[in-house]
N, C-alpha and C positions, 0 to 999 in steps of 0.2 A: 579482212585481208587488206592487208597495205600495195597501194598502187607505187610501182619501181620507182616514179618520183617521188613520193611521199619516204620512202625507204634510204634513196641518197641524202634527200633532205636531212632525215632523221640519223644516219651516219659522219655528215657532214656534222652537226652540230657536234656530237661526238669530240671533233678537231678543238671544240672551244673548253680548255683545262683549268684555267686561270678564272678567279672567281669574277673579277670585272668583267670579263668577255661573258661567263655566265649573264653576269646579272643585265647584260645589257640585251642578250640575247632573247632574255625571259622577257624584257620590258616591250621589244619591238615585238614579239610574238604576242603578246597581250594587250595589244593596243587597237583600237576602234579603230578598224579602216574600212573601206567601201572592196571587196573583192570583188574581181571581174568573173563573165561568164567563161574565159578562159582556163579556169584552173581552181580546184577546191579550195576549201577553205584552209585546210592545214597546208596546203604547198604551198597556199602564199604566204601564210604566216612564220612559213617554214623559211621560207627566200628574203622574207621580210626582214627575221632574226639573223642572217647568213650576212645582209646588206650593211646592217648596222652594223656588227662588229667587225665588218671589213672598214668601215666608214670612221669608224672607231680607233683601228690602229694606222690606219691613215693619217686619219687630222691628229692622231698622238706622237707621231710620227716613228714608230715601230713595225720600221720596216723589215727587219729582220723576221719578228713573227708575222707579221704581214705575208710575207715569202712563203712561210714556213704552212701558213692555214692555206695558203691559196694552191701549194705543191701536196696537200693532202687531198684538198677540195676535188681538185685534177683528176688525180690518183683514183679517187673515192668512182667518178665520173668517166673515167676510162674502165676500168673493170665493169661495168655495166653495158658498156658499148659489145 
């Protein structure tokens, strides 16, 4: 059974269509990091993925889908509430 964060997480990515946001997605979620005793293993990897391609159309500076992932992101996270 999927924990409600693991669930938005897993929805949120969802938002990423575009095959670069994919692949960058895949890369940060795949990557050796140190998780805290705060939060599983998949929620961080999940947040980890989430970070990068916001960080991603930031410094690319595509801010239009910028807008567009983070008014889903939102969305995704109010329905849960």
């Amino acid at each position: 059974m999927l924990s409600h964060k693991r669930r938005y997480c897993l929805e949120i990515e969802g938002c990423f269509h575009r095959n670069q946001e994919q692949a960058i997605a895949r890369r940060a979620r795949n990557s050796n990091v140190n998780v805290p005793k705060s939060s599983s293993v998949q929620e961080y990897r999940s947040s980890t993925a989430f970070e990068a391609v916001l960080g991603f159309l930031y410094e690319t500076r595509q801010d239009e889908r910028l807008q567009d992932v983070m008014k889903q992101a939102f969305s995704i996270t109010l329905r849960g509430m």
